[in-house]
Structure formats: C-alpha cells, structure tokens
N, C-alpha and C positions, 0 to 999 in steps of 0.2 A: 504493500500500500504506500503509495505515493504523500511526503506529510503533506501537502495541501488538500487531498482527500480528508475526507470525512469518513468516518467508520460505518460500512455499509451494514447493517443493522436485518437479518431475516425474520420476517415475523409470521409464525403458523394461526391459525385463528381458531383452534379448540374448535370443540361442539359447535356447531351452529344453533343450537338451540341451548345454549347455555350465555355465563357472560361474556366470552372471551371477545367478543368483536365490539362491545360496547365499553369495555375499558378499553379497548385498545383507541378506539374512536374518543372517549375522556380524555385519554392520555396525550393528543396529540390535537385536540382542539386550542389548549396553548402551542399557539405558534413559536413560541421561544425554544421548545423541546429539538425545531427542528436543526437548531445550533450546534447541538451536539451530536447529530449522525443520519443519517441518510435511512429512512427506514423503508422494506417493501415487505408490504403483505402479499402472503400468499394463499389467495381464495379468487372471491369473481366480484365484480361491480355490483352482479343484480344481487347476491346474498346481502352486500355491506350496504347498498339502497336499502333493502329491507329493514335492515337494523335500525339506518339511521331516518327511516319514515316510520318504525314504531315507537322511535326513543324521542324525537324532535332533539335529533343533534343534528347540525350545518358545519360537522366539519370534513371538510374538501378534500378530497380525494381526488390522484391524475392514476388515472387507469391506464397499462401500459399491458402489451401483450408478449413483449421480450424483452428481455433485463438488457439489454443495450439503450432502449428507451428509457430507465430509469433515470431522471434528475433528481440532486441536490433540492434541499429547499420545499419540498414537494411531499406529503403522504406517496409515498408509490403503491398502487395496486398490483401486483402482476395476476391478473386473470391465469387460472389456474384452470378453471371452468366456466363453459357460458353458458352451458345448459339454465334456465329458472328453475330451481327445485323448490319442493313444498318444505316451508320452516314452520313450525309448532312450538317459538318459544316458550319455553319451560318443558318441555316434556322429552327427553332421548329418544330419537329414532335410529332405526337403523341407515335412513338416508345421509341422519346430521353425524353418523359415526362413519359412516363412508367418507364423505366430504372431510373430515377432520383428518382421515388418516392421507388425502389428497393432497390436504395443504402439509403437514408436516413431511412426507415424501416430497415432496419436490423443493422443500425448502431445505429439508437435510440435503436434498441432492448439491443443491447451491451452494451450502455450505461444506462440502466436499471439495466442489470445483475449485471454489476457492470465489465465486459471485457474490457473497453476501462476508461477513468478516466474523459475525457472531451471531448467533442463534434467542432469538426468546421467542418461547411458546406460552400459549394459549391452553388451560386448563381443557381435557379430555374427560369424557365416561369411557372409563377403560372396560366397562362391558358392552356398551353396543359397537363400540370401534373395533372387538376382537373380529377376527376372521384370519382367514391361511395369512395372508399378510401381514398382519398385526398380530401376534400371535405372542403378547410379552404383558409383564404384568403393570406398565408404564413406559412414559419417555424416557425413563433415564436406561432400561434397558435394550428399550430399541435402540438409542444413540449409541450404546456398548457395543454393539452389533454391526454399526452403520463406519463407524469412526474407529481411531484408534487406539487403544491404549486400555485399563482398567476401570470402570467408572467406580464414582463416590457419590452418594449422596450429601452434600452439605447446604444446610441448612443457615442462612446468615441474616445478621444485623450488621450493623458499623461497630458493637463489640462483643458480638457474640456468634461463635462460630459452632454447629453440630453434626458430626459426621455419623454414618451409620456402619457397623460392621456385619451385620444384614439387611436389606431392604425390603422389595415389597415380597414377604415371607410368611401364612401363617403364620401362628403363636405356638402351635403344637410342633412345628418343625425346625424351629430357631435354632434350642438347644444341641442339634444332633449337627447344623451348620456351622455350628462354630467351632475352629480348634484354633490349633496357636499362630498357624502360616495364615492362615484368613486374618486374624488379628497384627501379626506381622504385616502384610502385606495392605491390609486398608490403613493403620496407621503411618505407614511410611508413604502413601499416599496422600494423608494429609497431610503430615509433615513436608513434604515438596511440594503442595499446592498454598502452604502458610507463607512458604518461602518465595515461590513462583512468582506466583497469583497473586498473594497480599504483602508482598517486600517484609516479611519479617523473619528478620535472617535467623535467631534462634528461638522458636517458636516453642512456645511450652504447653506439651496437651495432656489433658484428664483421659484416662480410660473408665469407665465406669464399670461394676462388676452387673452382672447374667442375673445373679439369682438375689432374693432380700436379703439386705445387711450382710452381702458377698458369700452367701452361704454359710455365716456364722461358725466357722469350722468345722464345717462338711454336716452339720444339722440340719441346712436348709440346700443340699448342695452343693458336691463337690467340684465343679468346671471354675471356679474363680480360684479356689488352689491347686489344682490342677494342670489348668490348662490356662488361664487370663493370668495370673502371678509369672508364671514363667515367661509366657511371651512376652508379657512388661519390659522383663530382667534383660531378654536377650536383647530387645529394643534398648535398653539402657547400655547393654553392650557396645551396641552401635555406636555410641556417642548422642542421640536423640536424649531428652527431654521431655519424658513420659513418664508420665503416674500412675496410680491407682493397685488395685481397682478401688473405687471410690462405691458407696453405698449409694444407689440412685434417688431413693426415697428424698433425702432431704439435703441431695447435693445443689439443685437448683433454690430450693429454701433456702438456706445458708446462704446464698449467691458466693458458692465458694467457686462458679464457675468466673467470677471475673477475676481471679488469680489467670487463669489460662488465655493460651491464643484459640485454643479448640480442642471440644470434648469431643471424644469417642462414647457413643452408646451402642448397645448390645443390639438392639432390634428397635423397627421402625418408631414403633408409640413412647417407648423408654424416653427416644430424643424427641420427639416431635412431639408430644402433649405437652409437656414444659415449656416448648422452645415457642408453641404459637401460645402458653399462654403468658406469657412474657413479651410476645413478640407480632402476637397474629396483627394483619393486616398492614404492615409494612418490613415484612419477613421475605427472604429471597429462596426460592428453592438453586442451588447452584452445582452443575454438574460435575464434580472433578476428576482429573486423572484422565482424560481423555484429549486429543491433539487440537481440538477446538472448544472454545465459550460456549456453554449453553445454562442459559439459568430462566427461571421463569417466578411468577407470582405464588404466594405460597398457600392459595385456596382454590379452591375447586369450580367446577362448572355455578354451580349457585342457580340448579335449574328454578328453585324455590321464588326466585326475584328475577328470572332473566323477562328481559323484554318491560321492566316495569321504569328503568331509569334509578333504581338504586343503587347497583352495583356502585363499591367503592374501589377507584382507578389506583391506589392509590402503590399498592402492592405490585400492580402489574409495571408504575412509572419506574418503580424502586430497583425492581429486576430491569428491568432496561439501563439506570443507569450501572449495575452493578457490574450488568455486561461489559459497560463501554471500561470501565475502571480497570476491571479482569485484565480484559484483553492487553488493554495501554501497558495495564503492568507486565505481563507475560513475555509482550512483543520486547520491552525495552530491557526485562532480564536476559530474553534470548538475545539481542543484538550484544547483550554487553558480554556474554559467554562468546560469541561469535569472534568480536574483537580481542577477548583475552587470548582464545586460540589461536589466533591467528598472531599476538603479538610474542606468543611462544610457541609458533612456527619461526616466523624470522628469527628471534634469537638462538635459536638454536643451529640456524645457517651461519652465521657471522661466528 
C-alpha cells in the first residue's frame, strides 16, 4: 500500500435480516469516518435501499460493480448480487443466510488478493448460513481455513485484552480439548499478536485455570495440575511472561485482570461473559494469528430490533477503527523487521 492511500477497508454485511447493514449504514452517515479509510461493502444496492427505506437513513452510497471503480471518499458498494431478494427483517431465513455467506466469500476472497487491506464483518446466524459451504461453527473458523496461519479469538477494549484456548466448543467437550501444546500454542499466539499487533514489547498474560478455584487440588479436578501448571512453567521456560492459573470466579471481580496485557480463558463463556459485561457494546471481537486483520463488533444479528432503527452502531464503529490500528501497527513492525534484516545482510558482506 502506497502511504498516500488510504486503508482499503472490506466490509461483509451479516444476515440481511439482522443488524449488520444498519450499523454499518450508522457508522458511516458521519462523513468524517471516511478520513480514515476507504470502505467497500460487499452485498447489492437493492438489499442496502431496502434497509435504508425501512430505517429513514440518507446515507449515500456509490455503487460500483468492480473494485477498480472503487473511490476514496465514497461509501463503496460492490454489488455482489443484483438479483431483489425477499428480506423479512427480524426473522432468519434461509435466503438472508445465503446472501451472508455471499458477501463474506467474496470479501474474504478480496482480502486474499490483496483488494481490500482489512476485513470487518457483519454479525451472522451461524444456523441458517450453514450449508456444504459454510460448514464451520463461525467466522473466525472459516477465516482459519480461508487465510493463513492459526487463529485466536480475542476479544478487546483499549485495556482489556481476552483470548480463548477453545472456541466455538460445546461445554461437554472443552475438557477432553484441552492439553498442554493447545495451551502452549494459543498463548504464544497471543503473546506475538501483544507484541505485533499492539506494540507491546513485553507483554504480560493471565492464564486462567479449566475447573472452580483451579480444581482445589485435584477435588474439583485435576487438568489445572496436570496439564495448565505445567504448560504455564514450560511457557515460563521460554522467556514469556505468563501466569496462572488464576481462579476465574473472581479474577474479573478483583479486576486483577488490569495487572495484565491479556488473559487466556479456558473456553468461550469463561472469557466472554465477563469480558461483554464489562465491556459489551463497544467490545471488538478480533481475529488473531492469522496473515491478515479481521475483527468485527462484538454482538450479534439483534434479529429482536432489526429493521426498527435501534441498533447501536457503536460496536461495529469500534471494530472498524480497531482494524485500521491493527493493521498500521503490524505493517510498521513488519517493515521495521524487514529493515533490520536487511541491515544485517549488509553487515555481514563488509
């Protein structure tokens, strides 16, 4: 990317019959937003008329039908589809989970190419979007799939960072998913994404332990002496900057998590019931460990209120900027490793 460019920004539009094209439409009715990056949705004109003739929003849209047409300054459309299809806001159809997986396939494709620079999506119902195609328990595992590298779920604020060492997992199956190289391997995950991603060079993270009050020595459960203590230790080997296992119950009480750069939780709800109620509605869900940005707002389709004009943008503005941040910082770690390699190439000719 060229620096007088602007940070080409892909944007997928969720459910149609959820919120995701109505904050997105909030989000970019201040014209000021378009300062900071170039954004193209990827869906159709007549879907996003629709939205914005049942919501009474007038914000402007330049519909383009190839990303070569895409300007600066501009909401971008890329028409994805021109078919009219029947929307039902509020209610999941099979058509609006069709269309979902439409605009996120060919927006991930973009950002493959290298056409778009960063990724935010649009909240999905990850049941009527399933099919042979879709066939994953969310975005963050399709993206694992699509992209390269290991993904992480993290979960953010500007001081509070929550990664998962399972994801979207039953509760019955956690246990049996977790051993010490999964724990190894997601924490050292975030530990390069603290470092990467959010310039902090010696990052300090919380592990949390699996079972209550870490299995109270092996009373409640033995996998935290076991198997979470020792992984800690071997991480602590490393040189890393990890703790725990810490008691989950009353680690967020305590706010002992603002000692840390970022906690590790065991399984989905452990980090995320705290994290949104602490955090909910200007919370970032953000991808990590993967070779490109993708982060999104950290609630759901909201079929409950879509198409009423409730929807609060406010989450989805958050992960947008969170994106641009990411990226800046990732691209400017990677230049600066580029340049040290290369400045110890030469010294080593002379």
């Amino acid at each position: 990317m060229k620096k007088e460019e602007k940070i080409k920004v892909g944007i997928s539009v969720g459910d149609l019959n959820g919120v995701g094209i109505e904050v997105i439409l909030k989000t970019f009715e201040d014209s000021r937003m378009l300062e900071f990056c170039t954004p193209i949705v990827f869906g159709s004109s007549k879907s996003v008329s629709f939205h914005k003739k049942a919501l009474g929003i007038e914000t402007g849209i330049h519909g383009v039908d190839r990303m070569d047409k895409v300007v600066p300054n501009k909401l971008n459309l890329l028409n994805v589809w021109k078919e009219m299809i029947d929307l039902e806001l509020g209610t999941p159809t099979d058509i609006s989970g069709k269309y979902a997986f439409e605009s996120l396939s060919r927006a991930t494709d973009a950002l493959k190419k290298g056409d778009v620079d960063i990724l935010v999506t649009a909240p999905i119902d990850k049941h009527n979007m399933a099919s042979e195609e879709f066939d994953f328990a969310g975005h963050t595992e399709y993206l694992e799939q699509e992209l390269e590298g290991e993904a992480l779920m993290i979960l953010m604020t500007e001081n509070l960072r929550v990664g998962l060492i399972t994801g979207h997992l039953p509760l019955k199956e956690v246990a049996g998913a977790i051993d010490a190289a999964r724990i190894i391997r997601k924490v050292e995950i975030m530990h390069q994404s603290l470092k990467n991603d959010f310039n902090i060079n010696k990052p300090r993270i919380a592990v949390l332990g699996l079972n209550p009050h870490c299995g109270d020595k092996g009373v409640i459960g033995t996998e935290d002496d076991e198997i979470v203590t020792p992984a800690i230790a071997e991480l602590q080997k490393k040189g890393l900057l990890v703790y725990g296992p810490y008691a989950a119950d009353g680690f967020f009480g305590s706010e002992n998590y603002k000692n840390f750069d970022g906690v590790m939780a065991m399984y989905h709800d452990q980090g995320l019931a705290p994290f949104k109620t602490i955090a909910f509605g200007h919370g970032v869900n953000f991808t990590a460990g993967l070779n490109k940005i993708r982060t999104s707002p950290d609630h759901g389709t909201a079929f409950d209120i879509a198409g009423q004009g409730k929807a609060d943008h406010k989450s989805f503005r958050e992960a947008l900027f969170a994106a641009i941040e990411l990226y800046k910082a990732r691209t400017s770690n990677q230049e600066l490793k580029k340049n040290k390699l290369e400045i110890q190439r030469d010294t080593r000719k002379q």
